[in-house]
LOSE-228867 format. One record per atom (N, C-alpha, C, O): residue number from 1; residue in one letter; x, y, z. Coordinates in steps of 0.02 Angstrom, whole numbers, plus 50000, padded with zeros to 5 digits. Example, Ala and Ser with C-alpha at 12.3 -4.5 7.8 and 13.67 -1.06 7.14 Angstrom:
2
(site 1 A (50660 49716 50390))
(site 1 A (50615 49775 50390))
(site 1 A (50660 49835 50390))
(site 1 A (50712 49834 50423))
(site 2 S (50642 49888 50354))
(site 2 S (50684 49947 50357))
(site 2 S (50645 50002 50394))
(site 2 S (50670 50057 50402))
% end
This chain:
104
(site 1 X (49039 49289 49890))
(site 1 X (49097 49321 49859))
(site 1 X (49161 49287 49882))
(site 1 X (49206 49268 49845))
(site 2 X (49161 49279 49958))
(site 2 X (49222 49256 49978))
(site 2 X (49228 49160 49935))
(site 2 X (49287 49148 49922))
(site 3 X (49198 49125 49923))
(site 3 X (49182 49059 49907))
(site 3 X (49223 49064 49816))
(site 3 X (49255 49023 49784))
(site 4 X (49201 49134 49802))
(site 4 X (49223 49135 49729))
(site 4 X (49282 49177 49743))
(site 4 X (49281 49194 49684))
(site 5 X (49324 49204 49763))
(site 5 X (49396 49212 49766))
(site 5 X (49416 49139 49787))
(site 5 X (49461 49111 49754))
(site 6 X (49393 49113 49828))
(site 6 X (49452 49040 49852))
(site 6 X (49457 49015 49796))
(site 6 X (49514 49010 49773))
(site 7 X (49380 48984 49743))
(site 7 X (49405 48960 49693))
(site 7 X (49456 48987 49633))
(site 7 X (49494 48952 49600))
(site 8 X (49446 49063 49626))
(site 8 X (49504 49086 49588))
(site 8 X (49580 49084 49613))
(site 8 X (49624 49083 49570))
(site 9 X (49593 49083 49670))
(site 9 X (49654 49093 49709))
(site 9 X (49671 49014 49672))
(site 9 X (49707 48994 49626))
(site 10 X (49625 48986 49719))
(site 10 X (49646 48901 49692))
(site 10 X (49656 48877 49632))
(site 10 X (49685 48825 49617))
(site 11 X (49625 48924 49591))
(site 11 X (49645 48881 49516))
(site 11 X (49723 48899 49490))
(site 11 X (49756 48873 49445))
(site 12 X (49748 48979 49556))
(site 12 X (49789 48984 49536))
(site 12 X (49847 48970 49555))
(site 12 X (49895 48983 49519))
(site 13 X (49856 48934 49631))
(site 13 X (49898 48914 49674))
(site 13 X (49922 48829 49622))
(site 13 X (49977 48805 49609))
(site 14 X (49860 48808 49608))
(site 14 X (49875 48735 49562))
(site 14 X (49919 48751 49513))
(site 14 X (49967 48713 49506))
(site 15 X (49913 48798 49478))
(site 15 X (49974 48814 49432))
(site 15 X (50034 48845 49445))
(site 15 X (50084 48844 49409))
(site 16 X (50029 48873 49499))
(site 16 X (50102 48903 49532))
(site 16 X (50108 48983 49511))
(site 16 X (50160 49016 49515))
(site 17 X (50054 49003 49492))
(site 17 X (50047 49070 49467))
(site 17 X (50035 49147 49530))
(site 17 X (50046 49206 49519))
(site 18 X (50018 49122 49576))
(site 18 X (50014 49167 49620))
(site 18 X (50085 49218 49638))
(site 18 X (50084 49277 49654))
(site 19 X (50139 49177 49630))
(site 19 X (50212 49204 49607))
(site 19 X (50219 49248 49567))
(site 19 X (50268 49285 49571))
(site 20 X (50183 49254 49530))
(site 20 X (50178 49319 49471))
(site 20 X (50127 49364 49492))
(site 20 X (50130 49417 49461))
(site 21 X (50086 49361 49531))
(site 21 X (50032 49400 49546))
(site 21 X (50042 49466 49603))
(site 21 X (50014 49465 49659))
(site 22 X (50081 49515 49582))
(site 22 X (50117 49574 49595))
(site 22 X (50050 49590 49600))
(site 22 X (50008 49550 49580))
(site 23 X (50026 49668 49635))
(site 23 X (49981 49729 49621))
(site 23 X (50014 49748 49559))
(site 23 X (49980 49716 49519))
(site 24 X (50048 49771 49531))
(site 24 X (50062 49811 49480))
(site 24 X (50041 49749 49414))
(site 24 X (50014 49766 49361))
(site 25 X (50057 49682 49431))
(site 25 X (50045 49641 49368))
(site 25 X (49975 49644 49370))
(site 25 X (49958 49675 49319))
(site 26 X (49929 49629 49399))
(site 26 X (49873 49609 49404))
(site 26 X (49839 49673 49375))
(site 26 X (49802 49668 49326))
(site 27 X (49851 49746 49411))
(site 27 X (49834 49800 49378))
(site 27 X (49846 49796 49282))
(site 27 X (49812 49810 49233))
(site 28 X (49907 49772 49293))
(site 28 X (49901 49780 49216))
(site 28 X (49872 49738 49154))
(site 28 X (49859 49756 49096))
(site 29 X (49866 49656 49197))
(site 29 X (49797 49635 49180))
(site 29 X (49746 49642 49163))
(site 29 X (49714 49628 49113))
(site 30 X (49730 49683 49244))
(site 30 X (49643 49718 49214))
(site 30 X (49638 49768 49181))
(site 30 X (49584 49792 49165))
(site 31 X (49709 49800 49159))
(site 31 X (49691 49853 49112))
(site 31 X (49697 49815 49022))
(site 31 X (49675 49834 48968))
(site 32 X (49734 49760 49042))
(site 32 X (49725 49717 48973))
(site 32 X (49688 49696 48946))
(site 32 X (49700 49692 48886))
(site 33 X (49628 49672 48965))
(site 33 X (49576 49629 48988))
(site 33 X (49514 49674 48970))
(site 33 X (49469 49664 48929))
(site 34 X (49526 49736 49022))
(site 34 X (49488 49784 48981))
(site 34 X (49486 49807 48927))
(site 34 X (49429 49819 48907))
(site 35 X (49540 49824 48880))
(site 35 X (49542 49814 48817))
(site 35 X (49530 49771 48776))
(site 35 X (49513 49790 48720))
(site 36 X (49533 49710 48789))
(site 36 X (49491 49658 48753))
(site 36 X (49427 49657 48741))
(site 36 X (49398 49644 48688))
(site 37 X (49390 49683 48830))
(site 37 X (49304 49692 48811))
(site 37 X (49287 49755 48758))
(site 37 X (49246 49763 48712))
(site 38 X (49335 49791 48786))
(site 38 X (49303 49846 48739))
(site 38 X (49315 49819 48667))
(site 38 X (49275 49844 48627))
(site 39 X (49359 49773 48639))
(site 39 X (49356 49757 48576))
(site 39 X (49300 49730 48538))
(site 39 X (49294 49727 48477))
(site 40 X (49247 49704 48596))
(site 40 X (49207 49669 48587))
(site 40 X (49164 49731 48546))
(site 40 X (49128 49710 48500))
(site 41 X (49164 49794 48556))
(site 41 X (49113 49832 48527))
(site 41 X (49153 49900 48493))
(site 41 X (49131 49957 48491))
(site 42 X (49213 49877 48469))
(site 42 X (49266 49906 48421))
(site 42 X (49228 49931 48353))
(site 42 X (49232 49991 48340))
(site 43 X (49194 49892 48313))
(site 43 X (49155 49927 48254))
(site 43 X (49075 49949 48261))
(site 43 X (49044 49993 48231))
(site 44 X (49052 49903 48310))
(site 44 X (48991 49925 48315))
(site 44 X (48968 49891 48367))
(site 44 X (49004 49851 48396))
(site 45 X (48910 49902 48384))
(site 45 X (48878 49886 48443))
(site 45 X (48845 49808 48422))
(site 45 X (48798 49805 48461))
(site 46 X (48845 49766 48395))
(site 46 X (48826 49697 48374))
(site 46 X (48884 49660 48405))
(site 46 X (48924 49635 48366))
(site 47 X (48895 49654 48474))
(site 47 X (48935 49610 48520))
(site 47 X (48910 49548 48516))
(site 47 X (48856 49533 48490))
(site 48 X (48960 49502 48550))
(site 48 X (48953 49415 48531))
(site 48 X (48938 49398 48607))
(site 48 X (48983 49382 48645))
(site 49 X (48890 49401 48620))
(site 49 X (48878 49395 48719))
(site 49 X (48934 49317 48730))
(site 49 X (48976 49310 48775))
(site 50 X (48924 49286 48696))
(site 50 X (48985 49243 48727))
(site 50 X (49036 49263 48747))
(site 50 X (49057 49256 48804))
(site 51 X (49075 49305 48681))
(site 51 X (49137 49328 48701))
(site 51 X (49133 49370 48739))
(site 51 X (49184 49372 48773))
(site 52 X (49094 49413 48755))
(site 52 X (49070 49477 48801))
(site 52 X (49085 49434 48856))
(site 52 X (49140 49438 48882))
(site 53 X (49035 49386 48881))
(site 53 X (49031 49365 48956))
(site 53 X (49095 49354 48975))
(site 53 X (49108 49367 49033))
(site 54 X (49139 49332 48940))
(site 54 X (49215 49289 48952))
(site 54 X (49237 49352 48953))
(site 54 X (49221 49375 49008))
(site 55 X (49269 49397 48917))
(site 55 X (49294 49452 48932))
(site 55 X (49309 49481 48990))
(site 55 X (49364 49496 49015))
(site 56 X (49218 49495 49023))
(site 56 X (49192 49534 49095))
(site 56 X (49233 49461 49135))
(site 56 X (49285 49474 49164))
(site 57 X (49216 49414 49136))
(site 57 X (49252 49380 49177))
(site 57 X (49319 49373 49182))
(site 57 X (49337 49357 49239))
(site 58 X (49374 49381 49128))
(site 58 X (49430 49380 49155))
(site 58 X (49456 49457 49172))
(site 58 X (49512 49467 49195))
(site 59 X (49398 49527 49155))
(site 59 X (49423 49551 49224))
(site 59 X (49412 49551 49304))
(site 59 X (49444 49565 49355))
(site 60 X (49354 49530 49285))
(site 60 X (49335 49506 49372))
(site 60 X (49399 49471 49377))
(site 60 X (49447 49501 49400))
(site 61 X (49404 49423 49361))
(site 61 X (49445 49367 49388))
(site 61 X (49484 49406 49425))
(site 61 X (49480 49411 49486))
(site 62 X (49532 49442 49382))
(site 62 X (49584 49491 49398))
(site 62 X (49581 49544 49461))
(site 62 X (49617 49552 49511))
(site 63 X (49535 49568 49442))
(site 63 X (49506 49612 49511))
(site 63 X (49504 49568 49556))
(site 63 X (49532 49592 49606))
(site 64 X (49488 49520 49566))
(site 64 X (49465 49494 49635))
(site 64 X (49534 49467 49671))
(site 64 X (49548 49464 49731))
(site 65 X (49579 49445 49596))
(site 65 X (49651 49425 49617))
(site 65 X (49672 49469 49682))
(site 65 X (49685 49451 49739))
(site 66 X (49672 49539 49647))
(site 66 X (49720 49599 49667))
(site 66 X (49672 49599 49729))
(site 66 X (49706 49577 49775))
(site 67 X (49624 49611 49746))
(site 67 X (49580 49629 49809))
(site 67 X (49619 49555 49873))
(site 67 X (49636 49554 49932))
(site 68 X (49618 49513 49824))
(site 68 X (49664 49455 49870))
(site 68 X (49713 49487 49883))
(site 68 X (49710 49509 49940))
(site 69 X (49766 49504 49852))
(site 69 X (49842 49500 49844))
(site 69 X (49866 49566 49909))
(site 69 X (49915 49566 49946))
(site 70 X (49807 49620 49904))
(site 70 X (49806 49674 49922))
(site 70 X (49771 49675 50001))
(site 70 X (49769 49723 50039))
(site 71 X (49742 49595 50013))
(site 71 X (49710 49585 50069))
(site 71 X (49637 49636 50089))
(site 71 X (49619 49660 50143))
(site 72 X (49605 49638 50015))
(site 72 X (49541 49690 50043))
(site 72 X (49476 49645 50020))
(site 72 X (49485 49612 49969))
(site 73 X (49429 49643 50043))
(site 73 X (49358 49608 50040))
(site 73 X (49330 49645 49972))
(site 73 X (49325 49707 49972))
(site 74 X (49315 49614 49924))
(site 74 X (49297 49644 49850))
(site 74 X (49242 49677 49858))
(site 74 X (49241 49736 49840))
(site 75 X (49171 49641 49894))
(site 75 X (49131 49640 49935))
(site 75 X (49135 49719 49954))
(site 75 X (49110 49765 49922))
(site 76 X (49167 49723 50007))
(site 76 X (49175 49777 50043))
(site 76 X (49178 49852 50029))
(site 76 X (49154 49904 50050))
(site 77 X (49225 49827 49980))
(site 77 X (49255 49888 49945))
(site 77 X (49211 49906 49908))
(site 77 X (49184 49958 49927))
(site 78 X (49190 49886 49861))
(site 78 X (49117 49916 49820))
(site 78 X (49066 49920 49851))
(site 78 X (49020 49941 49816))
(site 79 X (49046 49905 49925))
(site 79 X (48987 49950 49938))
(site 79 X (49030 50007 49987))
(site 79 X (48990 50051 50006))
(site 80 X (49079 50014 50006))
(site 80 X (49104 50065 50034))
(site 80 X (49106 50132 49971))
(site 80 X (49085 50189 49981))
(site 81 X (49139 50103 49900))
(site 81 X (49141 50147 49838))
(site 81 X (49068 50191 49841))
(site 81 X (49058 50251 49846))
(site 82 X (49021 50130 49837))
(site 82 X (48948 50135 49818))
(site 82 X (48912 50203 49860))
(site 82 X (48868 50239 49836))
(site 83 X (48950 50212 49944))
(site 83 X (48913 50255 49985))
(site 83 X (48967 50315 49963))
(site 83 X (48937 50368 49971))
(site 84 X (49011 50323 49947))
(site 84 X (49055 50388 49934))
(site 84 X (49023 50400 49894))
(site 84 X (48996 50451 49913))
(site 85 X (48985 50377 49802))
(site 85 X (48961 50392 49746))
(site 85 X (48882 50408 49786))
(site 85 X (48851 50461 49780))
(site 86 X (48868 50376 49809))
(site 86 X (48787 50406 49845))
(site 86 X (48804 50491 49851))
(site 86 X (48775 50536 49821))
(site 87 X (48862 50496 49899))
(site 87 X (48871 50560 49931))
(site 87 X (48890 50614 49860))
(site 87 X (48861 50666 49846))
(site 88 X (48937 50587 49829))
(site 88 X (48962 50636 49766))
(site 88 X (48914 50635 49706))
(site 88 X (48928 50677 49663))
(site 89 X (48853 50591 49690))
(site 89 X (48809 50599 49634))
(site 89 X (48732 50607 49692))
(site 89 X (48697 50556 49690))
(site 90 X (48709 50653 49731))
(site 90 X (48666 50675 49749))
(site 90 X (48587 50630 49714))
(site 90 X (48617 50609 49664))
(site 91 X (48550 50616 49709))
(site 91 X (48475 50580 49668))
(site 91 X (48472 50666 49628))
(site 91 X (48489 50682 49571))
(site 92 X (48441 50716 49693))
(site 92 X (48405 50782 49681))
(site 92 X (48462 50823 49647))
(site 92 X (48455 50884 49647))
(site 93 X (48505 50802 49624))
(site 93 X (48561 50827 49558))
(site 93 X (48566 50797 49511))
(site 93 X (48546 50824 49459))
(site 94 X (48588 50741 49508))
(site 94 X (48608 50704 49458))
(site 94 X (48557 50653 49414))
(site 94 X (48566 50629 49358))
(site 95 X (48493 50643 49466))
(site 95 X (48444 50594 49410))
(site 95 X (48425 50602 49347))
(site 95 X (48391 50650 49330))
(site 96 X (48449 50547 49293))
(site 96 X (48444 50578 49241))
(site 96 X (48503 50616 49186))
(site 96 X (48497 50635 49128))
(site 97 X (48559 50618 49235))
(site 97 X (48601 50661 49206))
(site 97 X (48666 50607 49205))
(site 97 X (48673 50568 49253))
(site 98 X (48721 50608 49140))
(site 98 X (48778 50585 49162))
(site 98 X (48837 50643 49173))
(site 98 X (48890 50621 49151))
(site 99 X (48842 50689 49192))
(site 99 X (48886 50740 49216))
(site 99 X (48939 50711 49261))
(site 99 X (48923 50662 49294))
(site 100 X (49001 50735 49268))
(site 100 X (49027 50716 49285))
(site 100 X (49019 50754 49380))
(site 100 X (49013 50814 49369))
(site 101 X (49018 50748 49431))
(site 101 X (49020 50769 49495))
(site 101 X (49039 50847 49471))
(site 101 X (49003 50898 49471))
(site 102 X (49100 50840 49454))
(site 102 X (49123 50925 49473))
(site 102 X (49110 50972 49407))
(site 102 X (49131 51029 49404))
(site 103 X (49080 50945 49365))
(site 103 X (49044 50991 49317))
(site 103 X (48974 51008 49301))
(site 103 X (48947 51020 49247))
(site 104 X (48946 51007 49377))
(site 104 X (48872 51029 49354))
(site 104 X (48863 51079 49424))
(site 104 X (48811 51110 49433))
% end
């Protein structure tokens, strides 16, 4: 993980772009970005996995920016997420179910 932030950092230090790379910009990136994927399945579910894959990747990209910018291990943070969601989606509750935590 850490090997693939240097190369994103780096592709972006070569262009001089890290200057623009606010938390609030980058957030609004990946909320841009996210809208793009979801365009991918705007009329129907017959997505173009090309464009799909590229999509998911320039929000990664983005995410991983901000996890830089913000000085947190991307790594980290999602298996830290991963053991809070262990604790709040129970197996012997939730298997099977998409409910949201506080409505079942």
């Amino acid at each position: 993980m850490k090997e693939l932030e240097e190369k994103i950092v780096e592709f972006s230090k070569e262009r001089d772009w890290l200057q623009f790379n606010t938390p609030e910009n980058l957030a609004k990136s990946i909320s841009i970005e996210a809208g793009e994927l979801l365009e991918c399945f705007q009329w129907n579910n017959n997505y173009n996995k090309e464009e799909l894959k590229y999509e998911i990747a320039d929000v990664m990209n983005y995410c991983i920016l901000l996890c830089h910018q913000i000085d947190v291990d991307p790594k980290q943070i999602v298996l830290e997420k991963l053991e809070i969601s262990k604790k709040k989606y129970p197996i012997t509750k939730f298997k099977g179910k998409s409910d949201k935590y506080n409505k079942l």
